[in-house]
N, C-alpha and C positions, 0 to 999 in steps of 0.2 A: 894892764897887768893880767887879767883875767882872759885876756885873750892869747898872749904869751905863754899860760898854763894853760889852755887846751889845745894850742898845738902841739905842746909836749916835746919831742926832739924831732917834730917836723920842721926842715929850714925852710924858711921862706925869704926872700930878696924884701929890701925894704921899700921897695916898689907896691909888691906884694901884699906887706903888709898895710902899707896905708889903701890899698884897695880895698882888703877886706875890712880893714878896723870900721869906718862908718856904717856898711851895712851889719855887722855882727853887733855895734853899741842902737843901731834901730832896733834888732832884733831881739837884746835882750831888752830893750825899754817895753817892747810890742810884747812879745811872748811871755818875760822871766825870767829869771835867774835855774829855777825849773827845770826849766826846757831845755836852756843851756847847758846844764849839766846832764842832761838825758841826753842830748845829743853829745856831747864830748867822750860821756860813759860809752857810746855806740849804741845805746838802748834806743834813742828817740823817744820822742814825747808826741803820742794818736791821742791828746786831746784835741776835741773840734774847735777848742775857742784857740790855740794855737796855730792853728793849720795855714791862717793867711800870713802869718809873720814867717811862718818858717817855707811857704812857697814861697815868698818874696827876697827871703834868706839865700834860698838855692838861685834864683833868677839873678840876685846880683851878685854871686859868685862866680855863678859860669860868666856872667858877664864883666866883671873885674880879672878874673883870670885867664876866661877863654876856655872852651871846653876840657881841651887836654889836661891843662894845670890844673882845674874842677877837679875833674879825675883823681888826676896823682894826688891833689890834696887829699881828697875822701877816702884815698886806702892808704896814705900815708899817718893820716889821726886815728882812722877809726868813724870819722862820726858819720852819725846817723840824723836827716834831716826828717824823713819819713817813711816810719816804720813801714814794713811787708806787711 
């Protein structure tokens, strides 16, 4: 469910979705609830004790969806994996 509300009225195929669902449920067990929410808001969460869960965030995204999809996700939500 919580993953369903950050993507907000971004579609995704239910292909899609079971790709991302297991690294986003590591990633909140790794990171937090937190972080999750920082990144959904588009703010990102630049704490250091976050930083491995949320490269590993990005690494099995692009690789569950493939670059392009990555992409279209990340300006279709909004989120922010790591802050500028």
């Amino acid at each position: 469910m919580i993953l369903r509300v950050g993507l907000g009225d971004t579609e995704v195929t239910e292909q899609e979705f079971r790709d991302i669902f297991p690294a986003m449920k590591r990633f909140i067990a790794e990171a937090g609830m937190l972080s999750f929410l920082a990144m959904v808001r588009g703010d990102g969460d630049s704490r250091p004790e976050t930083l491995s869960a949320r490269q590993e965030l990005l690494r099995d995204l692009k690789k569950g969806l493939g670059q392009n999809r990555f992409e279209e996700l990340l300006a279709e939500t909004g989120w922010m994996l790591i802050p500028e």
